[in-house]
C-alpha positions in Angstrom: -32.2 8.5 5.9 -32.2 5.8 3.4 -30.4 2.5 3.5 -30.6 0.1 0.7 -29.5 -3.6 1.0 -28.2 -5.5 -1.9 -28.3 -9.2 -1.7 -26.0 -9.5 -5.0 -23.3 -7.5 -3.1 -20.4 -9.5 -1.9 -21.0 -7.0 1.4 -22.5 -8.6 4.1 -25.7 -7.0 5.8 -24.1 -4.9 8.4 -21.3 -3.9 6.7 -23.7 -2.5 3.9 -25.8 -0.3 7.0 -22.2 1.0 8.2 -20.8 2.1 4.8 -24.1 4.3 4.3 -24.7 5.4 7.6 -20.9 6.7 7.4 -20.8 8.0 3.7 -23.4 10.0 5.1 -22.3 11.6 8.1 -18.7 12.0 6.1 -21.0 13.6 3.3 -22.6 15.6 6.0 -26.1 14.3 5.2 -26.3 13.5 9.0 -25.0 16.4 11.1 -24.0 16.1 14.9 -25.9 15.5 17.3 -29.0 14.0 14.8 -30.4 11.0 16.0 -30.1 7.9 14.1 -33.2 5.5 13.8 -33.6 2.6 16.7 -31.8 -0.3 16.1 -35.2 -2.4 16.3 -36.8 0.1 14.2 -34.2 0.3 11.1 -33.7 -3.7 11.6 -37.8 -4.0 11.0 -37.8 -1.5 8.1 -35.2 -3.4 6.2 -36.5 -6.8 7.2 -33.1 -8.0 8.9 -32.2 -9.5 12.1 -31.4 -6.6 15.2 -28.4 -8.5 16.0 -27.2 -7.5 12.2 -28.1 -3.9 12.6 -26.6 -3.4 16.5 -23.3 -5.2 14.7 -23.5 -1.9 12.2 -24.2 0.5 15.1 -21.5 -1.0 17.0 -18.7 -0.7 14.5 -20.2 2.7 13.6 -19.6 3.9 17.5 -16.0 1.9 17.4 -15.1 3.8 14.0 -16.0 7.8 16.2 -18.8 8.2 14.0 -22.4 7.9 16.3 -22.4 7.8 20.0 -25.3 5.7 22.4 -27.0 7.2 25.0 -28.4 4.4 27.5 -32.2 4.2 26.9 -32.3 7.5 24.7 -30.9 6.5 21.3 -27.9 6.6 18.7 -27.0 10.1 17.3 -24.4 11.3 14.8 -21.0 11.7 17.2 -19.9 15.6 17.7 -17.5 16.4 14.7 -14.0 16.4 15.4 -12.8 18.3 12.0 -9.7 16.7 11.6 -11.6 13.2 12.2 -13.8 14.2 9.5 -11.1 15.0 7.3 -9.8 12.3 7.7 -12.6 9.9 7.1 -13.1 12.0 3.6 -10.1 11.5 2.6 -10.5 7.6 3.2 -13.9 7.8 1.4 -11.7 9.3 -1.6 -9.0 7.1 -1.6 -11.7 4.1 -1.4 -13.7 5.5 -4.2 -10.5 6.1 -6.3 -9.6 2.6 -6.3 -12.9 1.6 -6.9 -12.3 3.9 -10.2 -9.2 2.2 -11.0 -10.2 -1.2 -10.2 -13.2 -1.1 -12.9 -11.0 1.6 -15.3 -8.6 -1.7 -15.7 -11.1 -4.3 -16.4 -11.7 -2.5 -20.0 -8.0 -1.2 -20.6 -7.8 2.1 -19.4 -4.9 2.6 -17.3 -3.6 5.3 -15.0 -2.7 8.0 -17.1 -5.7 7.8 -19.3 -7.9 7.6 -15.8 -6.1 11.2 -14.7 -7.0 12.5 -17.7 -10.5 11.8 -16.9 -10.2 13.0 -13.4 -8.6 16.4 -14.9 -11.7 16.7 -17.4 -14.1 16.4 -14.6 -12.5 18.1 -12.1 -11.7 20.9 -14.2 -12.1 24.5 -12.5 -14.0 27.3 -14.3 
């Protein structure tokens, strides 16, 4: 698993860990059950404070998405399909506006941006 910090994101720190950790498991890159990295560990690799990274851990174990097991480690939290389906659809709807958000900086509005969609989208 890689993480990558940004310092020109308007993110802070932790919430940067969170969003990949979760895109992740949501993309299924991490499966239930794997183990995430320590939070010392992954807090020395990216040269950041623990406290930063156990913030990101925690809201990632508030969200459903890892659990803790005392003195064993963080692992990716058993998948509850409809959770999952959930957080996808989320992830979507997030990167969607994301889409439009930039789409309306240079002019191109909504029915121009389906268009695109249907291009790429489009079913053999």
């Amino acid at each position: 698993m890689r993480i990558f910090i940004s310092n020109a994101s308007s993110d802070p720190i932790y919430l940067q860990i969170f969003s990949q950790i979760r895109d992740a498991i949501i993309r299924e890159e991490l499966r239930a059950g794997e183990g995430l990295p320590s939070i010392r560990s992954l807090a020395r690799d990216l040269g950041i404070s623990v406290i930063t990274t156990k913030r990101a851990y925690d809201d990632l174990e508030a969200a459903g998405f890892v659990s803790s097991v005392g003195g064993k480690g963080t692992y990716v939290a058993g998948g509850n399909p409809a959770f999952l389906k959930e957080a996808r659809l989320r992830l979507i709807e997030e990167k969607l506006a994301e889409a439009a958000a930039i789409a309306a900086t240079i002019g191109i509005g909504r029915r121009e941006l389906s268009s695109m969609l249907d291009v790429i989208s489009k079913e053999d």
